[in-house]
C-alpha positions in Angstrom: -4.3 -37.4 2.5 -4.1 -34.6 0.3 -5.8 -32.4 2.7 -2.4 -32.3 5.1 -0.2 -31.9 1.6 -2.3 -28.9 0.8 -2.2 -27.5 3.9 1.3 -27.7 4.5 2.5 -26.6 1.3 0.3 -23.7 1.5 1.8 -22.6 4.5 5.6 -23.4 3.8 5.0 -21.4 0.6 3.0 -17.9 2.4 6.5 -18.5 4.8 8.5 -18.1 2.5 7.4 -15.4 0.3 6.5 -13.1 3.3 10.0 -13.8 4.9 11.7 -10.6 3.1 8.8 -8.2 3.8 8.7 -9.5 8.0 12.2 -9.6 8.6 14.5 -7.2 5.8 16.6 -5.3 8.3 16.7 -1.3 8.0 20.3 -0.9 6.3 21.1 2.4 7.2 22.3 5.1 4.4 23.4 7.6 6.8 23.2 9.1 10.3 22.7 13.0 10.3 22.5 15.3 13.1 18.8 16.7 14.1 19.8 19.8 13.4 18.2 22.6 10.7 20.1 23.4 7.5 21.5 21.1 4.4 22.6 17.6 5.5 24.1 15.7 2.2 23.9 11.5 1.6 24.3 9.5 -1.7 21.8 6.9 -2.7 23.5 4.2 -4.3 20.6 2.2 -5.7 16.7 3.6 -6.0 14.0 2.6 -3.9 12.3 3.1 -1.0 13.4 4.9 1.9 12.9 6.3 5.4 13.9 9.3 7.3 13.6 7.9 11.0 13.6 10.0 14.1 16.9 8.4 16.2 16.7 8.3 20.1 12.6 9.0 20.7 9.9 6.7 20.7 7.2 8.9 20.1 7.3 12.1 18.1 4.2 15.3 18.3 3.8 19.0 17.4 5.8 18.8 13.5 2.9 20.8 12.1 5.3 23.7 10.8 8.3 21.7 10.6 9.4 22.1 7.0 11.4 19.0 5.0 12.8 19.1 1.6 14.7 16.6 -0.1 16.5 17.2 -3.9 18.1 14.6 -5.5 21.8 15.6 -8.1 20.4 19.4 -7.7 17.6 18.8 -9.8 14.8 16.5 -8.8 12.7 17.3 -5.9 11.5 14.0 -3.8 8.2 13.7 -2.6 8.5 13.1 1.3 5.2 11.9 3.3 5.1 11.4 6.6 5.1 7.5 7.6 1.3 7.1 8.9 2.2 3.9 10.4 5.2 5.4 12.0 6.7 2.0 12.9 8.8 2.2 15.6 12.5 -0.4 16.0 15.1 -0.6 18.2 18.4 -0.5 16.7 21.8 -0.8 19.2 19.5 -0.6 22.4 18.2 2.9 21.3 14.4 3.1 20.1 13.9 5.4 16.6 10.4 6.0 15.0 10.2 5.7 11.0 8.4 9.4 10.5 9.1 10.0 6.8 9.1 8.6 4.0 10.2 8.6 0.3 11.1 6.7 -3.0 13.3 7.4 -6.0 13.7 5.9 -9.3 17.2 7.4 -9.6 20.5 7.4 -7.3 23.0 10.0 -6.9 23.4 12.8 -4.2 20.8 14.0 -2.4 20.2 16.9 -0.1 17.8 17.2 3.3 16.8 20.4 4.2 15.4 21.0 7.4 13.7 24.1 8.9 11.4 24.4 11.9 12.7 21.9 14.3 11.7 23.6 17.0 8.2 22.2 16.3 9.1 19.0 17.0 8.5 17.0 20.8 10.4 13.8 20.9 10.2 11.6 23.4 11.3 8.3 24.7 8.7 5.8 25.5 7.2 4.4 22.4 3.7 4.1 24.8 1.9 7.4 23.8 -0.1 7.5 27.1 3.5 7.1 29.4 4.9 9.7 26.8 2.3 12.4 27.6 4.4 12.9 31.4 7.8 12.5 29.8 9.7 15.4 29.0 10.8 16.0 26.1 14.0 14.9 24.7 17.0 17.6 24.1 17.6 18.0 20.1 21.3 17.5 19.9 20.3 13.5 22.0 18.5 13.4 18.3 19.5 11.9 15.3 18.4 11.5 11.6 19.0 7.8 10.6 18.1 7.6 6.3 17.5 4.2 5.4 16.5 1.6 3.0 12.8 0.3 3.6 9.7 -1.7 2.7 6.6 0.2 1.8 4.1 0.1 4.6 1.7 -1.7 2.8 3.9 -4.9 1.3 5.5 -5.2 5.2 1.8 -5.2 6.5 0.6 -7.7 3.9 4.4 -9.4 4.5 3.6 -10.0 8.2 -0.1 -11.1 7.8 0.7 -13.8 5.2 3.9 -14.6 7.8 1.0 -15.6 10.6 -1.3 -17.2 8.1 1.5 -19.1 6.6 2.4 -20.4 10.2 -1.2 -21.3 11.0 -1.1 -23.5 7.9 1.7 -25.4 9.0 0.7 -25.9 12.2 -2.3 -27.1 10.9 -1.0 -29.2 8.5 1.8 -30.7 10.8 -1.5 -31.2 13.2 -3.3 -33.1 10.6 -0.1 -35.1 9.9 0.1 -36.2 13.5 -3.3 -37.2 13.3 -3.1 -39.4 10.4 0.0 -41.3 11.9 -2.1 -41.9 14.9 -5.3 -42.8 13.2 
């Protein structure tokens, strides 16, 4: 009898506290052009954040591309590129998450971007259908800055999601079988 309440509660409560990790929206900060130069956006509240590629589903060849990001003129931001690089699909265009960063302060903050030229974007998010794609033309491209969840809590967010709903399968299961019995 316990067995089923365990099981059940267990699951309900992995659900729920994996819900904001699985399915927290991106909430966009602000579209740029894919262009070089300055590009300026205000951050409101710290966090994290990414710098997603707009209109390409797969993205090669950045190894000179150069990206800098100061925050109020002062503070430089540490940007990494996003190793997962999840990709989404946001008003029926795909975008890749390339770059990443975090701040414990908000205020103004300026991209600088050299070396484009670098960069091969493409559209299909399948890297072996992208290797006979063209690539994409630059000014098809935009910057989307976003909100985010690190890589790691939305991966641990989504596993404990799928464990949590084993568990209440499992436990709905072992209701049904009790009922029956």
């Amino acid at each position: 009898m316990i067995a089923w309440f365990a099981t059940l509660l267990v699951g309900i409560l992995s659900l729920a506290l994996s819900m904001k990790g699985v399915f927290q929206g991106r909430k966009p900060l602000a579209v740029l052009k894919f262009e070089e130069g300055s590009h300026e956006f205000e951050i409101k509240t710290p966090g994290d954040y990414s710098i997603s590629i707009f209109g390409a589903g797969s993205v090669q060849g950045d190894t000179n591309l150069d990206i800098q990001l100061v925050l109020d003129d002062q503070w430089r931001l540490r940007v990494t590129e996003n190793r997962m690089a999840p990709r989404f699909s946001l008003e029926g265009n795909v975008g890749i998450e390339y770059w990443r960063f975090s701040t414990t302060k908000a205020g103004r903050c300026v991209l600088t971007l050299a070396n484009l030229e670098d960069v091969i974007a493409k559209d299909s998010m399948l890297w072996s259908k992208a290797q006979f794609q063209s690539p994409n033309d630059h000014r098809r491209l935009k910057l989307l800055v976003a909100q985010s969840v690190e890589p790691l809590h939305r991966t641990l967010s989504i596993v404990g999601f799928v464990v949590g709903g084993a568990f209440v399968i499992v436990g709905l299961f072992m209701v049904l079988v009790k009922l029956t019995c």
